[in-house]
C-alpha positions as CSV (number, residue, x, y, z in Angstrom):
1,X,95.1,39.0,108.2
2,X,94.1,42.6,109.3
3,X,97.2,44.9,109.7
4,X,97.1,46.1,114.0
5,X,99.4,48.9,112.5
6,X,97.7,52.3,113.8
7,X,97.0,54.6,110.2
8,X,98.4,58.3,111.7
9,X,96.4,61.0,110.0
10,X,98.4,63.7,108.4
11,X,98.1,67.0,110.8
12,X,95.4,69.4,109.3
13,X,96.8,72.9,108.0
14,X,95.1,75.9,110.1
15,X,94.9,78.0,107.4
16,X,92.7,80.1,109.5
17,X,95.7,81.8,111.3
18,X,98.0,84.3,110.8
19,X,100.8,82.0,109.6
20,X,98.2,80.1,108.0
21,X,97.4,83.0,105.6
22,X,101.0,84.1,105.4
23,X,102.1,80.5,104.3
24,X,99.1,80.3,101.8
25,X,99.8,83.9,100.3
26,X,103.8,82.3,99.9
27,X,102.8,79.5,97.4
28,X,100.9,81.7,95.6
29,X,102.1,82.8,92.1
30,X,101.7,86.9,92.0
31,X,101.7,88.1,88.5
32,X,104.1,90.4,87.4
33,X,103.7,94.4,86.9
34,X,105.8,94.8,83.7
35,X,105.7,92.0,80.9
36,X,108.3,89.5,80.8
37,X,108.7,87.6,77.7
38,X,105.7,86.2,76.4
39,X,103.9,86.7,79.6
40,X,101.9,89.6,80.1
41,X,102.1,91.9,83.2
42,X,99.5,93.3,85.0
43,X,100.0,96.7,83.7
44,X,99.6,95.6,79.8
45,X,96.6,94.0,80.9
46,X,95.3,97.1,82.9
47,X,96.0,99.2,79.2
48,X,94.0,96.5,76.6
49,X,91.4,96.6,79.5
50,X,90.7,100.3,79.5
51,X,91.7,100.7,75.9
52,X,88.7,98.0,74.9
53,X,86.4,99.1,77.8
54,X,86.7,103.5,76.4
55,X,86.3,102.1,72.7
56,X,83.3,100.1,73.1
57,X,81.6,103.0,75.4
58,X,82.2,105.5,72.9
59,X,80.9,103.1,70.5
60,X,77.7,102.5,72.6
61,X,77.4,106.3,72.7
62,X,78.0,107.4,69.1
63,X,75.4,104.1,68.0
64,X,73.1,106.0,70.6
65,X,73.5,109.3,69.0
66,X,72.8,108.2,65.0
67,X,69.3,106.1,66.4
68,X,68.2,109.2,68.3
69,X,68.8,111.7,65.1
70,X,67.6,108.9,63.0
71,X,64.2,108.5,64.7
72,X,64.1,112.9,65.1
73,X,65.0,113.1,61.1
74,X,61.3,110.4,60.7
75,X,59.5,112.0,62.9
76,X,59.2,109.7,66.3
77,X,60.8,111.2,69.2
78,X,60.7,114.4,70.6
């Protein structure tokens, strides 16, 4: 026997509004500035960033450096 009962949809969220967005950006889970615990912060993260990122470019530009005087010191290169 078929059930008559009527199935109600659950209302669709209109996340395209204003309160839309502002519920949305509530349930999100922000991280932190400053570490807490075991959990980094954003501002450790910002430091190993730049730290890794100013390493390897000054790596990248000292490499550059010893290929140029090594191909001047043979002879190819101007």
């Amino acid at each position: 026997m078929a059930d008559n009962k009527k199935t109600t949809k659950p209302e669709k969220d209109h996340w395209l509004t204003i309160d839309g967005i502002r519920k949305e950006a509530k349930r999100v889970r922000w991280p932190k500035w400053k570490s807490e615990g075991n959990t980094p912060g954003i501002g450790q993260n910002l430091a190993e960033v730049l730290g890794f990122t100013g390493f390897f470019a000054a790596f990248f530009v000292f490499c550059d450096f010893i290929i140029t005087f090594l191909l001047k010191f043979i002879g190819i290169g101007a």
